[in-house]
C-alpha positions in Angstrom: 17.2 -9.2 3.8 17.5 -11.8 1.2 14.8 -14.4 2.3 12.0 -15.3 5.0 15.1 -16.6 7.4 16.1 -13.3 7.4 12.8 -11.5 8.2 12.7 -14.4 11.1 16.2 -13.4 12.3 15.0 -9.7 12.4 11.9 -10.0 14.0 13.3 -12.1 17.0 16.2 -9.4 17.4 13.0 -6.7 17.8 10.9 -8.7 19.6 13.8 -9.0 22.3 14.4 -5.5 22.9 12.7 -4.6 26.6 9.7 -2.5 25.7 8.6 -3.9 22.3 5.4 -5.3 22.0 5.0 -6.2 18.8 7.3 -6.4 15.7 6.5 -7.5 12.1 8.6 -7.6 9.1 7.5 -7.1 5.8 10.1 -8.8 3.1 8.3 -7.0 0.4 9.2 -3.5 1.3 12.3 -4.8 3.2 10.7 -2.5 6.5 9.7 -3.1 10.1 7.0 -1.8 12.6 7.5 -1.7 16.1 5.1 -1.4 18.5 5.7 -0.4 22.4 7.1 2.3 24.8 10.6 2.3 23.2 13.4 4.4 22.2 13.5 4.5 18.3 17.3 3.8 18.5 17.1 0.1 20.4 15.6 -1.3 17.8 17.6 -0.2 15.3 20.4 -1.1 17.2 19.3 -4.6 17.7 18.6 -4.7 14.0 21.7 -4.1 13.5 23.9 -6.1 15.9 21.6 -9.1 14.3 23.8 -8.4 11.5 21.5 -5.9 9.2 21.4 -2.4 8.2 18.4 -0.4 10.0 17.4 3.4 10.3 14.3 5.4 11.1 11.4 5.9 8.5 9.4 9.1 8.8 7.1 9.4 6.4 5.6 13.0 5.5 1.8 14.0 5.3 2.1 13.1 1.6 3.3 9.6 1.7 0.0 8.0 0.5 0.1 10.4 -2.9 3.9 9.7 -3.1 2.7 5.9 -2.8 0.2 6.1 -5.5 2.0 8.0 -8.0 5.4 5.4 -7.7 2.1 2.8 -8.2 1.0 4.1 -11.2 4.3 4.0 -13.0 4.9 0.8 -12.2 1.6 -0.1 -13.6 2.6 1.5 -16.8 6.4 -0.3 -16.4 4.8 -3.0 -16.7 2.0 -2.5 -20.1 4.6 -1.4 -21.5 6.9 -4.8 -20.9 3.8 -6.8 -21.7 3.3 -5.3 -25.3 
């Protein structure tokens, strides 16, 4: 995804597929979240026919400390660009 078009284009693709209750894209973090009783392959499949690349995201019981820690070295990326 390259701009907020494309994060409209995606979310319409999700939002179409029969189950889905809710989709939002995040541009940022170039990620989804689906809501609904729905196979995690139609989605992704719809993602992808909408012209984008999409897979599954399973994030393990340390995601949050993974999180934090890439955090922290951006912070210290960045003190050390500012000096």
């Amino acid at each position: 995804m390259r701009c907020a078009g494309c994060v409209s284009i995606v979310e319409s693709a999700l939002r179409t597929v029969p189950g889905v209750t809710e989709a939002n894209v995040n541009f940022a973090s170039r990620s989804a979240t689906v809501s609904g009783a729905v196979p995690v392959a139609a989605p992704i499949e719809a993602v992808i026919k909408a012209g984008y690349h999409a897979s599954e995201v399973v994030e393990d019981d340390n995601g949050a400390d993974q999180e934090a820690a890439e955090h922290g070295r951006y912070q210290r990326r960045q003190g050390v660009s500012w000096i």
